[in-house]
C-alpha positions as a Python dict, from the first residue, in 0.01 Angstrom:
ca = {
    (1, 'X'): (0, 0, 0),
    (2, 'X'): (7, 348, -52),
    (3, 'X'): (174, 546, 281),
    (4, 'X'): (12, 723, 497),
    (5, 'X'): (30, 1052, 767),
    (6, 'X'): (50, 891, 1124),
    (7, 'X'): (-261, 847, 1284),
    (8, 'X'): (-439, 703, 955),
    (9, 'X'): (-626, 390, 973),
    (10, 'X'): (-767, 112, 708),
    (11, 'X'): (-1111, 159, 565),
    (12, 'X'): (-1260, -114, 351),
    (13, 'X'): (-1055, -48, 15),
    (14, 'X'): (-722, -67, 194),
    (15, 'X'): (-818, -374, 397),
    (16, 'X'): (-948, -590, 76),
    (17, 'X'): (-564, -461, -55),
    (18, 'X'): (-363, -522, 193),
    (19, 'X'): (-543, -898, 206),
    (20, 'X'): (-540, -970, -194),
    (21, 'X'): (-170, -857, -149),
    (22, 'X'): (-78, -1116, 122),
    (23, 'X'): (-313, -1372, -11),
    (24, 'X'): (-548, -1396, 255),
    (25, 'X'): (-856, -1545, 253),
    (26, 'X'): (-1042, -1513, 628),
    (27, 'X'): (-1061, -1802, 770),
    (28, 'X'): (-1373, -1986, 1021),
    (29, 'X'): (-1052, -2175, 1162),
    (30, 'X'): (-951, -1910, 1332),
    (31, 'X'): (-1287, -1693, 1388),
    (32, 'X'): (-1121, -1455, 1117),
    (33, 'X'): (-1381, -1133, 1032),
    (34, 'X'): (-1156, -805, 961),
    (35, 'X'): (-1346, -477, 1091),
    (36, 'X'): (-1329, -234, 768),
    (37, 'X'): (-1466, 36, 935),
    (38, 'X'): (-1273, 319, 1090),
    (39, 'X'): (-1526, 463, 1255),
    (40, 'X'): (-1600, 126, 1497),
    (41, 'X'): (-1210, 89, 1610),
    (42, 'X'): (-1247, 480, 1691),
    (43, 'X'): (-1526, 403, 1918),
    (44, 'X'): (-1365, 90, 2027),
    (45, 'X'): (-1047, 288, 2162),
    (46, 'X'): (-1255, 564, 2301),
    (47, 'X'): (-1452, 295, 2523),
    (48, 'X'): (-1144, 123, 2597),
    (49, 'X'): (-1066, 424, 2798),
    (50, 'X'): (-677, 397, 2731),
    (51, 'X'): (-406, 673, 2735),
    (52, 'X'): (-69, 746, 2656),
    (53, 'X'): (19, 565, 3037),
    (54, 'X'): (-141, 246, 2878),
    (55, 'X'): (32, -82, 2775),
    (56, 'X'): (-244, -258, 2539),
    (57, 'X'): (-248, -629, 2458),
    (58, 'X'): (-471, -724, 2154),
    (59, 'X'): (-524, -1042, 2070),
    (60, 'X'): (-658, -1124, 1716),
    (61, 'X'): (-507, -780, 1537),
    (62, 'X'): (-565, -966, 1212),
    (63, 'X'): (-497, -675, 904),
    (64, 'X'): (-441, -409, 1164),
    (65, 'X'): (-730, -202, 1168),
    (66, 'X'): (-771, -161, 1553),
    (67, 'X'): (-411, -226, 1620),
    (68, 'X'): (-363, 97, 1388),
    (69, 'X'): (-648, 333, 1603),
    (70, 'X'): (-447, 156, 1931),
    (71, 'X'): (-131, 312, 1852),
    (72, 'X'): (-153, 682, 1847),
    (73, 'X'): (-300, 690, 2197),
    (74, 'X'): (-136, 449, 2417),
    (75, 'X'): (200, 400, 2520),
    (76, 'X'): (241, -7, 2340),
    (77, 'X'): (68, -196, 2187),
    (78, 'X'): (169, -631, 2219),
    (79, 'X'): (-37, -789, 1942),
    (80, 'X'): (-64, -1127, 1966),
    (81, 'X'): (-149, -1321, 1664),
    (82, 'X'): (-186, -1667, 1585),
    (83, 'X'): (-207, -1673, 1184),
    (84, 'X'): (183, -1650, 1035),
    (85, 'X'): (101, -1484, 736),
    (86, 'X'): (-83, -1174, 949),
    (87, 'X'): (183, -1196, 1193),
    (88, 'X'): (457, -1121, 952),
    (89, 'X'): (230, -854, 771),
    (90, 'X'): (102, -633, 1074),
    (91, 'X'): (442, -474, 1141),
    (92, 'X'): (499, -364, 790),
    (93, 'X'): (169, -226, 749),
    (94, 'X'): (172, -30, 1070),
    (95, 'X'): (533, 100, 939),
    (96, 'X'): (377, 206, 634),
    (97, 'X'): (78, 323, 747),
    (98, 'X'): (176, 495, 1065),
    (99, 'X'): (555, 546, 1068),
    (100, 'X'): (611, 735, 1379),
    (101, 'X'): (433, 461, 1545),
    (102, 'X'): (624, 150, 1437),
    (103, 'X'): (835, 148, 1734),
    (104, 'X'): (563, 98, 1970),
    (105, 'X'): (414, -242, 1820),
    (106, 'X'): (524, -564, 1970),
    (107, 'X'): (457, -900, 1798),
    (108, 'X'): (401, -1214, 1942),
    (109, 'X'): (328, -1490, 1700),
    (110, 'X'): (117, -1733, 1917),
    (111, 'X'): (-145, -1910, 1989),
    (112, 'X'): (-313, -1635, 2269),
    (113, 'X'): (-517, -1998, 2480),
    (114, 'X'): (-149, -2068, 2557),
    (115, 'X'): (21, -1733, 2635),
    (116, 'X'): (102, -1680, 3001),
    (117, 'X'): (377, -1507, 2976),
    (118, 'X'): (452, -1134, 2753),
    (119, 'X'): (762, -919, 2695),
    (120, 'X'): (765, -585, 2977),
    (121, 'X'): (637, -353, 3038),
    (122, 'X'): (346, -571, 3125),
    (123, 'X'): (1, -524, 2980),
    (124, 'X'): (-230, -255, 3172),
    (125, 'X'): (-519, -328, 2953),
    (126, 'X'): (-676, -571, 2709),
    (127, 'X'): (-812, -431, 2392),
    (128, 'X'): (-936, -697, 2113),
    (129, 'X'): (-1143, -783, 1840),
    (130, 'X'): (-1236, -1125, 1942),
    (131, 'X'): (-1252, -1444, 1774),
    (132, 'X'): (-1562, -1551, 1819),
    (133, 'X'): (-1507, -1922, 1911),
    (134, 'X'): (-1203, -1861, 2156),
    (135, 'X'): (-1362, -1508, 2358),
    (136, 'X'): (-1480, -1631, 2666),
    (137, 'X'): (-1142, -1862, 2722),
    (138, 'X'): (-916, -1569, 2591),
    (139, 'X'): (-1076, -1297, 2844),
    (140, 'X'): (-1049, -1512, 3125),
    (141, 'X'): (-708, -1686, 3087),
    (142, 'X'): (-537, -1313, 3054),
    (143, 'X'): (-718, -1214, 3369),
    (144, 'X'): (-554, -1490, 3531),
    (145, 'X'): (-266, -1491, 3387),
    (146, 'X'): (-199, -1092, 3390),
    (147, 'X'): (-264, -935, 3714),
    (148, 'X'): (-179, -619, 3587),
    (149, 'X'): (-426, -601, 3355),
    (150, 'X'): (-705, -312, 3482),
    (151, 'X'): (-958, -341, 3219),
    (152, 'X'): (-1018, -478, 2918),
    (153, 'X'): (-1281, -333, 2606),
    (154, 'X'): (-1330, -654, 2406),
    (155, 'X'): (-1557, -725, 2115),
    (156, 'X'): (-1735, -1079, 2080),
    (157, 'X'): (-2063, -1198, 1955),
    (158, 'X'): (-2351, -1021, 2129),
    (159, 'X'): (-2497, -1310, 2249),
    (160, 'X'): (-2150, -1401, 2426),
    (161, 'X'): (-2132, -1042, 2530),
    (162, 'X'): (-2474, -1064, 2706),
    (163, 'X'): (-2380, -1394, 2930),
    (164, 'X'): (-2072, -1211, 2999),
    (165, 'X'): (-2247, -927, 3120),
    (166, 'X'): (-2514, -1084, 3293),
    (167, 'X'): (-2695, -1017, 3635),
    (168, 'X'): (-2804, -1292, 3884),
    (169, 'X'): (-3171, -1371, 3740),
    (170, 'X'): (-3080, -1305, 3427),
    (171, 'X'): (-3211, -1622, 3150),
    (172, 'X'): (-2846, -1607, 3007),
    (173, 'X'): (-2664, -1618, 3347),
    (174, 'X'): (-2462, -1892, 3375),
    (175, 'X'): (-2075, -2000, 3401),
    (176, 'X'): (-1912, -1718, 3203),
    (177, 'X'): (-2125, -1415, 3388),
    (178, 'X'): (-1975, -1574, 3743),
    (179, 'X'): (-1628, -1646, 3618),
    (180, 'X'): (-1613, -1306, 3487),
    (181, 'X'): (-1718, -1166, 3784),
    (182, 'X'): (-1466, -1313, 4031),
    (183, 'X'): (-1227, -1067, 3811),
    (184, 'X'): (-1404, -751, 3741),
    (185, 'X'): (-1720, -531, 3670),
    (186, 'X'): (-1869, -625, 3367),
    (187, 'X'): (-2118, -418, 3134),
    (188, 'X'): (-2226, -402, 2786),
    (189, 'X'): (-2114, -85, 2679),
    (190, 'X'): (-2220, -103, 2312),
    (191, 'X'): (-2360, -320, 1997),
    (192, 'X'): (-2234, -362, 1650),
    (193, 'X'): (-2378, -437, 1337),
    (194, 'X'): (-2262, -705, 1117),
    (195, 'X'): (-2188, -465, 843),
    (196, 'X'): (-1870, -370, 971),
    (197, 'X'): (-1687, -679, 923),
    (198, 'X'): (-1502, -879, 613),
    (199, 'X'): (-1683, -1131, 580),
    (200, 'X'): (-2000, -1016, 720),
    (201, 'X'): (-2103, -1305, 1038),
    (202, 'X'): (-2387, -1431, 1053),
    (203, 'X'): (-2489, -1236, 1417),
    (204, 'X'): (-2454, -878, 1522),
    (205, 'X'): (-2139, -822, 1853),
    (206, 'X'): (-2123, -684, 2133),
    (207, 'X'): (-1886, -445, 2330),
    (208, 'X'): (-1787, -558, 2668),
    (209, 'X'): (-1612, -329, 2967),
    (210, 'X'): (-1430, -511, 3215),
    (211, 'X'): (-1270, -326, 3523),
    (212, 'X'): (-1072, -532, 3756),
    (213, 'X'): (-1149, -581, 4077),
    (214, 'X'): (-1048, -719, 4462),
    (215, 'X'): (-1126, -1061, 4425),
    (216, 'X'): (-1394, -1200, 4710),
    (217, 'X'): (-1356, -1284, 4991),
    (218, 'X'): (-1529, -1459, 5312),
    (219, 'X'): (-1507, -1351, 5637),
    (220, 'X'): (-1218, -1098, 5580),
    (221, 'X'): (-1018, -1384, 5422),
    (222, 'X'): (-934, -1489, 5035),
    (223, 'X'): (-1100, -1839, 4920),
    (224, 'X'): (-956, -2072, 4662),
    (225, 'X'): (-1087, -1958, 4310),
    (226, 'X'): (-1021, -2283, 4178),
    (227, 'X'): (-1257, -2425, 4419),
    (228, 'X'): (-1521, -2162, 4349),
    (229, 'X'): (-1521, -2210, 3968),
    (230, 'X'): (-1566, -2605, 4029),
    (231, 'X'): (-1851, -2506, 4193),
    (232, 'X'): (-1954, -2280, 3965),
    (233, 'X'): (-1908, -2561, 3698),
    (234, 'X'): (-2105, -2821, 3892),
    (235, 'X'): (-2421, -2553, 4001),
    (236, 'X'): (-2468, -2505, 3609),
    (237, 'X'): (-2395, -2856, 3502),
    (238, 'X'): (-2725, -2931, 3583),
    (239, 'X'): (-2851, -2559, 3594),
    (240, 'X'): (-3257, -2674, 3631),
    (241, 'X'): (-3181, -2842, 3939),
    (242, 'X'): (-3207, -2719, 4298),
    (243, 'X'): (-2844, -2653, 4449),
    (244, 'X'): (-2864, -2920, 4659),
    (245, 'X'): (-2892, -3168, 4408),
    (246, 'X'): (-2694, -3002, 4181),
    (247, 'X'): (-2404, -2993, 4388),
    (248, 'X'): (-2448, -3313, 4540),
    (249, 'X'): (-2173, -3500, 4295),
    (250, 'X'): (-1946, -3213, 4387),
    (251, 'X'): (-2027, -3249, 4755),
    (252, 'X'): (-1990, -3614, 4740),
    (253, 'X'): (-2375, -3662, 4878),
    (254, 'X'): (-2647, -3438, 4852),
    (255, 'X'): (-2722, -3424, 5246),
    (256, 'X'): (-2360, -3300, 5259),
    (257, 'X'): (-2425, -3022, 4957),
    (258, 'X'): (-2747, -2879, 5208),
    (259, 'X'): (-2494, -2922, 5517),
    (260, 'X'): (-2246, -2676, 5324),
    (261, 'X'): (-2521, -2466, 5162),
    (262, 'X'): (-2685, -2395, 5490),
    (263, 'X'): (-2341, -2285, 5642),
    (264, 'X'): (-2300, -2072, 5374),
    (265, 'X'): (-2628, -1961, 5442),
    (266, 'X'): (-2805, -2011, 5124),
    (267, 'X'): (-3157, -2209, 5064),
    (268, 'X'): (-3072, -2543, 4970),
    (269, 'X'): (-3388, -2557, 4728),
    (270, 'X'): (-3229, -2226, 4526),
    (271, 'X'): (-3100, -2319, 4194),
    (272, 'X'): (-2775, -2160, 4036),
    (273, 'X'): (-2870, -1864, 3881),
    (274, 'X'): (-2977, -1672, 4185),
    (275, 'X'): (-2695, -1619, 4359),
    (276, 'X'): (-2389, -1413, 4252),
    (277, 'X'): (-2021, -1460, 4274),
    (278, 'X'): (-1988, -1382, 4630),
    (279, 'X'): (-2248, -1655, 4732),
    (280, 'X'): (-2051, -1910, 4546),
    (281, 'X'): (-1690, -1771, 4766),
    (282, 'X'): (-1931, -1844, 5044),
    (283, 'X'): (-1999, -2229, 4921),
    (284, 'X'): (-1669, -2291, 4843),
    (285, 'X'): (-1511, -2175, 5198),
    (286, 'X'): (-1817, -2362, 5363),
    (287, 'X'): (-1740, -2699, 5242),
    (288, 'X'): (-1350, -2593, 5339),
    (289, 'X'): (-1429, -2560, 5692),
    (290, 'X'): (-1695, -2832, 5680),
    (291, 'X'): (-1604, -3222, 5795),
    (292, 'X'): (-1930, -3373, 5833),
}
């Protein structure tokens, strides 16, 4: 690959390269489509909102492209990637691409469902190109598992990115809106075309902003998240169905699911995907407090 002034980036040519040269063929296996575009990793960075007092973890750096717009503007950048052959790859391309930068890339070779743990300083922010069949398990596990984490700019498949973004009401509310939004704020900030991407998907993404914040709590006092997300699980297991019977397996009877619901002080007869996250904290430290 022919070297570059720091602060360059891939555009199609280089990427098709760079992957001929390493023998890569993109795989569904891993959700593999490489953005070719320097103008969308631009855009991606400037929504991320990140700085030089950033540490950025991207999962799914693939050929570099956004790890490469990443690295000029923030302070380090931990790619984690799962595929050998682009894990060995991405720090000789940043080192030829962007020499003064080389220093600042960490890579983990892993499988990023089963990192919990990632070399100091610790992540501040989450910046990614998602694979599409992993996103909504990725994004939440590093919440959890990285309290340091602020906000993350991810991009998934729009349709993803609308249930993650979704309001009470909403037809594509469900699990991943409310799990989401024990964590943080979440908006879709921006759409991309399909054109973008080697090989082109089959569906247009979405970009997704999500700022951390205090988790809920009842009464002044914090409330088991596990407990919350089984309800969660168990409201939209049966999502057409009032609460009451909805939650009744979870409850262990349904005239104990209306006991709890009306001590939470929600309608028994409401269904799932009216109430937000802080009505399911409310469940969940009902049926805590709640014998009968």
């Amino acid at each position: 690959m022919t070297e570059a002034t720091d602060g360059a980036l891939l555009g199609p040519a280089q990427v098709r390269e760079l992957a001929t040269r390493l023998g890569v063929r993109p795989t569904k296996q891993w959700g593999q489509n490489f953005v070719i575009d320097a103008n969308t990793v631009r855009r991606i960075v400037r929504l991320a909102g990140v700085g030089p007092q950033d540490v950025v973890v991207e999962v799914g750096p693939g050929l570099g492209s956004l790890t490469l717009a990443l690295l000029p503007v923030v302070s380090r950048v931990v790619a984690i990637e799962v595929d050998p052959t682009l894990a060995a790859a991405l720090p000789e391309t940043v080192a030829a691409v962007q020499p003064a930068a080389a220093s600042r890339l960490d890579l983990v070779q892993a499988d990023a469902l089963t990192v919990r743990a990632l070399p100091d300083p610790q992540p501040t922010a989450l910046v990614a190109n998602l694979p599409y069949n992993v996103s909504v398990p990725v994004v939440l596990s590093f919440l959890e598992a990285f309290p340091t984490l602020q906000r993350a700019l991810v991009m998934v498949q729009l349709e993803v990115a609308e249930r993650l973004a979704a309001a009470p009401g909403s037809k594509v509310y469900g699990v991943p809106s409310l799990k989401a939004a024990w964590w943080c704020d979440v908006r879709l900030v921006g759409t991309v075309g399909r054109t973008v991407f080697w090989p082109a998907p089959n569906v247009d993404s979405g970009l997704v902003e999500l700022v951390r914040r205090p988790e809920p709590l009842v009464d002044g006092e914090p409330v088991d998240r596990r407990e919350v997300f089984r309800v969660v699980d168990a409201a939209f297991a049966q999502r057409r169905k009032t609460l009451r019977a909805a939650l009744g397996g979870w409850a262990g009877s349904t005239a104990r699911s209306e006991a709890i619901l009306r001590a939470a002080g929600i309608d028994p007869q409401a269904r799932g995907e009216a109430l937000d996250i802080e009505a399911f904290a409310r469940i969940a430290a009902a049926a805590a407090r709640h014998t009968g």
